[in-house]
N, C-alpha and C positions, 0 to 999 in steps of 0.2 A: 642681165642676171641680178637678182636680186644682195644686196650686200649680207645680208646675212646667209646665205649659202655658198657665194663664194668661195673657192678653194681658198685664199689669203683666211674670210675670215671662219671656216669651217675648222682650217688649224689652230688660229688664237681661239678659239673656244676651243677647243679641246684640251690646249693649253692648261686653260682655266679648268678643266676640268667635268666639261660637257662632253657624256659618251655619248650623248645622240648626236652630236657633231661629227664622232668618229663612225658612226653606222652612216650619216649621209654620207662622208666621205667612201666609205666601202661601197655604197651603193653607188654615187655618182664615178668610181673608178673602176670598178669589177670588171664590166664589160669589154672595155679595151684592153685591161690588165690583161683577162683572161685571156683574149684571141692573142696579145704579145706573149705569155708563157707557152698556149700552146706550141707557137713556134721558135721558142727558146732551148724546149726540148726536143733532144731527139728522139725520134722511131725508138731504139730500145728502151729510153730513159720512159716514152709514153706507155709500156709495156707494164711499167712498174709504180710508175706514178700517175697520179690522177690531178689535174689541173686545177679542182678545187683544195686539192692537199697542199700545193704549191701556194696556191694563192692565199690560203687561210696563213699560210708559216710568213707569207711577205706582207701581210696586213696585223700578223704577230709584231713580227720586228718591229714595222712601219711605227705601232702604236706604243714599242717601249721606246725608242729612238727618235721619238720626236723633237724632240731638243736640240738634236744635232741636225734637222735641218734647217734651212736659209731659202724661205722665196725671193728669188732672184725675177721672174716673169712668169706671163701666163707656158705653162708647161713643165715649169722646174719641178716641179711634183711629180709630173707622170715619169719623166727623166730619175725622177728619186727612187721613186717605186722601181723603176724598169731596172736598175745599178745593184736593189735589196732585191730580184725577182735573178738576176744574174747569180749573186753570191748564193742564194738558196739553193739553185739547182746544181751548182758546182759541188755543196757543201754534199746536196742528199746523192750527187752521182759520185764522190768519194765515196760515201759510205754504201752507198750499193756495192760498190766494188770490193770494199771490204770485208762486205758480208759481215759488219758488226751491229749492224742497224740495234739500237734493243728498242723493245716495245713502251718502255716509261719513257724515254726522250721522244720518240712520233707517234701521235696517234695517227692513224688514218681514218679518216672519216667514213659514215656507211658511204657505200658507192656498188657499181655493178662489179669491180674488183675485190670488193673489200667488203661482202653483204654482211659481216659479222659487224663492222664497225660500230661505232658510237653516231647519232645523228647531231651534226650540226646546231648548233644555235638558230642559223638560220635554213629554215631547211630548203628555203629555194636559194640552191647551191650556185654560183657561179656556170660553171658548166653543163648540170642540168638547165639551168636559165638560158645559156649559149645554143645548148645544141637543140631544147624544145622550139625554139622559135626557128622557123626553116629560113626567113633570110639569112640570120647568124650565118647555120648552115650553109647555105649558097655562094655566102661570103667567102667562108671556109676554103671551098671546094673550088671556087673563084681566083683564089689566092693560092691553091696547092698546085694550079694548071698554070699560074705564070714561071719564068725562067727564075732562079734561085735569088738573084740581081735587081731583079724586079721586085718582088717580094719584098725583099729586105729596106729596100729603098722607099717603098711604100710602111710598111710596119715604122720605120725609122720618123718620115714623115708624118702621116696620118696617125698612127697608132702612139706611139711617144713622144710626139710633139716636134722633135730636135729641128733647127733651125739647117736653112742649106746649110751654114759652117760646117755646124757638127757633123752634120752626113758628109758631105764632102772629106773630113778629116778623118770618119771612123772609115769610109769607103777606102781612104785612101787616092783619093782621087781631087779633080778642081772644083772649086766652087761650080762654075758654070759643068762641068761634065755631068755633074751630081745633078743640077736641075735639068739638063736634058732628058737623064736616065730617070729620071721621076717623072720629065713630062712623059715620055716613052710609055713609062712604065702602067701611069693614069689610060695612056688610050689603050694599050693594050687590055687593062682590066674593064674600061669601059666596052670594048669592040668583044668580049667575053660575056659581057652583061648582057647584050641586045641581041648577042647570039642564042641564049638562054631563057629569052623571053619569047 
């Protein structure tokens, strides 16, 4: 990869003050981000929210708060993302619950929930991008027929980066258990794949 788009050096320019550093960086993280909100929300939360609304408010934060991150290795970023995409939906599933939502603090973007909305900046949205391409899809639909354990353990690995430690530790579990259930987890998605073709 080229050092100029690198994740390290995509964030010191933006630093400095290059927004097209921050549109690469949206662009080169969306796709994964996306499919980990998806599954960060639940079933009702996805009733109410749309996954480009999610991930617009985590690429908000992401771009005022940049200061206070610290690359640490290839990953620590999607792990940074994935901690600001945590705290979002907790924040917007309190206030659904509250029923205080006002409309000057969210906008929600146009979408098939929300046809009144306002149109994106960018109008090929994260999840229209997701779900018009049918592997996404496949993927999707791939990932919602494995067991809950499986899923996780993959999204954790593949999708966020984390290293065995960390899944092991957020599992609750050993290092080594963590990597069997991933290898596990891999043949089972693969043995889904070949079934599907």
């Amino acid at each position: 990869m080229s050092p100029f788009t690198s994740t390290f050096d995509l964030i010191a320019r933006f630093r400095e003050g290059d927004q097209t550093a921050f549109s690469q960086l949206f662009a080169k993280y969306r796709p994964r981000l996306a499919v980990l909100i998806f599954y960060k929300l639940s079933s009702p939360l996805r009733e109410h929210f749309e996954v480009d609304d999610i991930l617009q408010e985590v690429f908000l934060v992401a771009s005022k708060d940049i200061e206070s991150f610290t690359y640490r290795c290839p990953g620590s970023f999607m792990s940074w993302l994935s901690r600001i995409a945590d705290h979002v939906i907790v924040d917007e599933a309190r206030s659904q619950a509250r029923k205080k939502r006002r409309a000057a603090e969210v906008v929600r973007f146009r979408s098939a929930g929300n046809p009144g909305g306002p149109e994106p900046v960018d109008s090929e949205t994260p999840s229209r991008i997701l779900m018009q391409k049918q592997a996404s899809k496949e993927l999707l639909e791939r990932l919602d027929a494995l067991p809950p354990d499986y899923r996780d353990v993959i999204l954790m690995a593949k999708v966020e980066g984390l290293s065995s430690t960390e899944i092991a530790e957020r599992m609750g579990r050993t290092r080594e258990a963590a990597a069997v259930l991933l290898h596990r987890a891999l043949q089972r998605l693969r043995t889904l794949t070949e079934t599907n073709e």
